[in-house]
Phi, psi and omega in degrees: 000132168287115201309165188248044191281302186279137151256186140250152164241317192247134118305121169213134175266078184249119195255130196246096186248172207233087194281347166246316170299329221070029202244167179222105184239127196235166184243127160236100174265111203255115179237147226249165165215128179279097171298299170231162174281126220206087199304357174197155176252123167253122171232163175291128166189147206210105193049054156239135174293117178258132177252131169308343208274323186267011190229116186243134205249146169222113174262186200311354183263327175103003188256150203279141184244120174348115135262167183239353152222163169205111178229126182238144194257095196303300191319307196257025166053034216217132179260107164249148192209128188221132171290161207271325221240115189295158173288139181263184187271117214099349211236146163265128165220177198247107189222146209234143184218112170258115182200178184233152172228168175265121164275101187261203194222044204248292253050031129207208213031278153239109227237123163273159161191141242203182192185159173270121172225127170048042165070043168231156182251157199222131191248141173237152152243135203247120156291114183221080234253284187330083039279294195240051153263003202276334165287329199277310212255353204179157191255140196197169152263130203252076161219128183319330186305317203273145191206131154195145169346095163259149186227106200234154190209139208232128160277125184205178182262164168300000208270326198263158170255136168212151206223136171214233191269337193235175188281153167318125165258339184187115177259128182220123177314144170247138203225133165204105187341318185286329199258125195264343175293139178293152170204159152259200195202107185275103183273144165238170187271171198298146157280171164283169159313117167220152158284171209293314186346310194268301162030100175203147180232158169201121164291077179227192171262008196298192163260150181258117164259157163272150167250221183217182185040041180058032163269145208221125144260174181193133179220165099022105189312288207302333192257002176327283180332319205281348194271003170326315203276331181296308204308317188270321181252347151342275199309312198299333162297290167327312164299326168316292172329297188289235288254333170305308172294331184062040168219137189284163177281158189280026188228107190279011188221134159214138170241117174239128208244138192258118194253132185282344173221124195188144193260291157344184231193331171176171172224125185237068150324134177294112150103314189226127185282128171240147193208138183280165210305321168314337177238030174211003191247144198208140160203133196299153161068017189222275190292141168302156187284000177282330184280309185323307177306264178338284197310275198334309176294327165287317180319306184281339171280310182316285179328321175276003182272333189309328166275338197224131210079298186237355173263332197211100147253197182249171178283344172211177187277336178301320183272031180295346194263015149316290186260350146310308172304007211229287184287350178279322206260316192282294201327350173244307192275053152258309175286358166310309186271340168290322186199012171081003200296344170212142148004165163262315187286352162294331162280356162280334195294314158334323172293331199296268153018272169325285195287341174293278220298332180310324214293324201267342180244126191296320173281088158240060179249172180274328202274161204233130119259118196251049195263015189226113205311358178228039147268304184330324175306321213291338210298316171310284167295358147309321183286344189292308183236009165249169164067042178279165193269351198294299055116278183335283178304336180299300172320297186282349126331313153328263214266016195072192196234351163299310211297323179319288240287312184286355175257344149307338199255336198264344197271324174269320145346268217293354172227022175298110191096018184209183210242115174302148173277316195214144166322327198287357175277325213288357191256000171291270181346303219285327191274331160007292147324337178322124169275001198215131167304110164294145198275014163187141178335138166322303183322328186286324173310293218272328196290322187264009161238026162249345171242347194222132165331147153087199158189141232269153122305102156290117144255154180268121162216125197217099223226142190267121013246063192269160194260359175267184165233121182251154194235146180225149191236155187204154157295127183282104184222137193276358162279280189222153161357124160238077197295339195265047208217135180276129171283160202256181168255115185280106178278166176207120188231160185198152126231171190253163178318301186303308186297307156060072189248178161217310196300314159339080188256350154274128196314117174292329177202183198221145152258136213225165206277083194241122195295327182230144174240159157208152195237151160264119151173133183252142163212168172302160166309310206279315200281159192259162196207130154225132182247167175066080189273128192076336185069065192272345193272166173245052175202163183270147162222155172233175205228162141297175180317324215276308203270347162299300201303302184352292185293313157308320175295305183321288188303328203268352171262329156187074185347275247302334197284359171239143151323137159331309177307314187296327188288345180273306170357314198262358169281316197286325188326290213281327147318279186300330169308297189293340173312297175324311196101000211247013166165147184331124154310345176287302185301321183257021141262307170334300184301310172335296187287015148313311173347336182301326183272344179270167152215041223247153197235352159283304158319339163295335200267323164284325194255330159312304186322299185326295180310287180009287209274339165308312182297347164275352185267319235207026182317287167321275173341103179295346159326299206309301200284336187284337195283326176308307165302325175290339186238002182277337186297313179324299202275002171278299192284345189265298174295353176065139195297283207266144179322153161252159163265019127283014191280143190274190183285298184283014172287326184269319179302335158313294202307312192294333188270331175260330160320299213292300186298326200264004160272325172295301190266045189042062174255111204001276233278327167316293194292335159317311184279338185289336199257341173302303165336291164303334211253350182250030171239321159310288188321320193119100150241164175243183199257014194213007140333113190287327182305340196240138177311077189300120215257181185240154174320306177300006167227355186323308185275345196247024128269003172286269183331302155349286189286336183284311180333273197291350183257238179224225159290292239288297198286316183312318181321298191300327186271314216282305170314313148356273166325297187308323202253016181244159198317158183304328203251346182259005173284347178260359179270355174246348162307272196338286219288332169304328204275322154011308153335154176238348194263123180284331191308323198307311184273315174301000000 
């Protein structure tokens, strides 16, 4: 860690970059503040040419002051400089830098990366300052604590656009004896306090569409159209965001850029969002409706981070999975709240999601320790499998979601621009507000499912008619017995058959970290006990024999009397258990073949996933498909081959998700329409066409597919022209639909 004697407050930047060497040259103005008095300044740097000779130290007065060293230490990425005169303490002083850099080709600090425009290659240069690259574009204190005022102005020819965190302030011709190209010099206005990370420029040719409320997009020209939809659902989201929380958003400029390349999944620069092209581009009647979903959702995780990351950042890279859990947790419910675009329960499914994939993967703990520099690279895939809401949301049940929301908004008040020090202030903020006494400090709660791997199994045992429960919690694992596991504090809800409450989502009683608990609560022989209402809890439960038939007998008498969530709950539960080895495969198909009676589109969503992982076990086997095929019809005829024009956003991600199974596993009338379909795309019918069945994008390849599976020569022949005539970036997606076949001669 780099001492905190020195701040920085001001930056001035000035960046010249060379788009044909690939080269860079910067001006740099660092002006400084002394905290403690101190013999030296260490700043961050990293592959920049420094001429010593060019680096002038000044104080506040403006007279330039001795140094008696300048060492720069390659291994620790770190510039040291110490004046013949110690820095006093109180005192600003001013230190000035020329030096040069490489535009590489690493993907990160200032980065190239190019696209074909009119049978031309066309080059950008890009910033990706986040963790510690930010040493790589400029000599900084390149650590999140530190925040100060950036002022940055980029030299360029005119032919290029370049964008940075804030709006353009000024364009000027630039005259420089040496230089013979016209060129100008783009000023932008000052940033706020930000760490160096969020820092970003970008040199290109792209296109802009406009939006409104100072939103912006920029792609690549062919790819200009898909950014329409980013352009248009920015702001609303950002308005979404402001009015759940009641702070307005901090950003009068937003830019958001579709990228041909980026090693992240997104980036959220104060001010310019950056994403890769896959995960923001939408063009109505082109795209699947999933996409449609995805754009939204990097769009609304970036936009909540302009409050939680970057207006309130952290004090180290270890609580980086802090303000991720924030943005992970809203990217489903903002767009929800902005235009409905999906369910609420699609943000449950998402928990479902979170607890399968923690169980398969080893790194899953939230906390990072990043205290050693080639741990940093790691932080990006990581955050891909840490650092999930389920965690978040479990916190705002505890404690309800006003009292969250006021202890949330007061948690950003009081550090808008400065940096949290430890998890242990935001759940101290968050709890501030409770209304109901907790059995120990949130922190205490919240610290072992923010620190310790995994997460529990609640078993139930419960035998009729003793009126207790005894509950015993384990680390949830699909491999082998885990004993060695710190327990956790278990919030617990619940209700039974007679009560049958689903709203109650706050905890009735805590399992407090203990291998066993028991509860008083009587039920009938006959009657069902379900815990983890809505599934608000972040753990699994299994049951005895008795309260599975139960639970079963329910659904099959009238599914409806549980939520959707929960019904999927009681599919993935029950799958992954018996995966785990920790219950029968019988109880969980069993439970399974309720489905005949949902057409509900999150339990199909639990129970695909579920099948997924059968169809590898059970590959050979014709079981797979028929158990499948037995229970798709009912929610096959109710959602339908072809789009309606009253179908909602899940109505179609339904369809796509039940086509796909009901072709897969051979269901008559699903492969009929697949092979009809294709076979009048043969004929010559165009799809729009009154002779043809119009089929929607979301079903497209897996009726393509279908039809080569189930058909002959004919239909492989037909895919194959296809292939042959299609644009460069769309042949592997009809190469797949070739490899469909069953026939090997076919494929040969």
């Amino acid at each position: 860690r780099l001492p905190t004697d020195i701040s920085a407050v001001f930056y001035k930047l000035t960046i010249q970059p060379n788009l044909t060497e690939f080269k860079f040259c910067g001006n740099l103005i660092i002006k400084l503040f002394v905290e403690n008095t101190t013999s030296k300044l260490i700043l961050n740097v990293k592959d920049l040419r420094l001429n010593y000779k060019n680096i002038h130290l000044y104080n506040s007065l403006g007279n330039e002051l001795m140094t008696k060293l300048i060492k720069e230490n390659v291994e620790l990425e770190r510039l040291l400089i110490e004046p013949m005169v110690p820095f006093e303490s109180g005192k600003y002083y001013d230190i000035h830098f020329k030096y040069c850099g490489n535009i590489n080709d690493d993907g990160v600090g200032l980065y190239r990366s190019s696209y074909i425009a009119e049978n031309r290659e066309e080059w950008m240069a890009v910033s990706q300052l986040r963790p510690v690259h930010a040493r790589r574009l400029f000599p900084c204190l390149d650590e999140p604590f530190f925040r100060a005022v950036f002022s940055i102005n980029i030299i360029h020819h005119p032919d290029y656009k370049v964008v940075s965190n804030m709006p353009i302030k000024n364009v000027a011709h630039y005259r420089y004896f040496k230089i013979k190209d016209e060129l100008v010099v783009t000023t932008f206005a000052d940033t706020p306090p930000i760490p160096a990370f969020l820092v970003a420029v970008i040199i290109s040719k792209m296109e802009e569409v406009d939006g409104i409320a100072g939103f912006s997009s920029l792609a690549t020209p062919d790819k200009l159209p898909s950014m329409v939809y980013s352009a248009e659902i920015g702001p609303k989201l950002a308005a979404a965001m402001q009015n759940y929380i009641g702070l307005q958003y901090p950003l009068n400029k937003t830019h958001q850029v579709a990228l041909p390349r980026l090693i992240p999944v997104a980036m959220e620069n104060w001010g310019l969002y950056n994403f890769k092209e896959e995960n923001i581009l939408y063009l109505e009647g082109e795209s699947p409706t999933l996409q449609k979903q995805t754009a939204a959702r990097f769009s609304a995780h970036e936009i909540c981070h302009a409050w939680m990351g970057n207006m309130v950042s952290l004090g180290w890279w270890d609580y980086l999975w802090m303000s991720e859990m924030y943005a992970m947790f809203f990217e489903y419910n903002i767009p929800h709240m902005s235009k409905k675009y999906f369910s609420l329960e699609r943000v449950y499914w998402y928990i479902f999601q979170c607890i399968s994939n923690d169980a398969i993967y080893v790194l899953n703990q939230l906390f990072l320790a990043l205290n050693k520099l080639y741990e940093f690279n790691k932080v990006s895939k990581l955050l891909l499998l840490l650092s999930r809401p389920a965690v978040l949301r479990m916190a705002i049940h505890i404690l309800e979601e006003f009292n969250f929301l006021k202890g949330f908004q007061q948690l950003l008040i009081n550090y808008a621009y400065k940096s949290i020090p430890n998890p242990e202030t935001m759940w101290t903020y968050l709890e501030k507000h409770k209304t109901q006494e907790l059995p120990a400090r949130l922190q205490d709660i919240m610290s072992l499912w923010t620190t310790t791997s995994g997460y529990p199994v609640v078993n139930v045992y419960q035998e009729w008619p003793y009126c207790s429960r005894k509950l015993k919690q384990a680390k949830f694992s699909l491999e082998n017995d885990t004993e060695n596991f710190q327990p956790w504090w278990i919030p617990l809800t619940f209700t039974t058959g007679r009560e049958c409450n689903f709203e109650v989502t706050k905890p009735k009683d805590w399992f407090k970290p203990q291998r066993m608990y028991e509860i008083n609560l009587s039920l009938e022989e006959n009657d069902w006990i379900l815990f983890n209402i809505k599934s608000v809890g972040f753990y699994r439960v299994n049951y005895n024999r008795n309260n599975w038939n139960n639970l079963i007998d329910q659904l099959n008498r009238n599914c409806l009397k549980f939520p959707a969530v929960n019904r999927a709950q009681l599919i993935d539960d029950s799958f992954n258990l018996a995966r785990a080895g920790k219950l029968d495969y019988n109880t969980a198909l069993t439970l399974g073949s309720y489905l005949v009676h949902d057409t509900d589109f999150i339990p199909w969503k639990a129970a695909i996933t579920a099948f997924d992982f059968l169809d590898n076990v059970l590959l050979n086997s014709s079981l797979r498909s028929l158990f499948k095929a037995s229970l798709v019809n009912n929610v096959y005829l109710k959602i339908g081959f072809e789009e309606k024009e009253c179908d909602g956003h899940v109505d179609k991600i339904n369809r796509e998700q039940i086509i796909k199974l009901g072709c897969e596993s051979g269901h008559q009338h699903c492969v009929e329409n697949a092979k009809r379909y294709v076979s009048s795309l043969i004929s010559g019918f165009q799809p729009n066409d009154s002779q043809t069945n119009w089929i929607s994008v979301d079903v497209y390849e897996t009726v393509m597919c279908s039809a080569v599976y189930y058909g002959g020569n004919q239909e492989w022949e037909y895919v194959l022209s296809l292939y042959q005539s299609a644009m460069p970036r769309r042949k592997s997606f009809y190469l797949a639909i070739l490899g469909c076949s069953n026939d090997p001669d076919i494929i040969r």
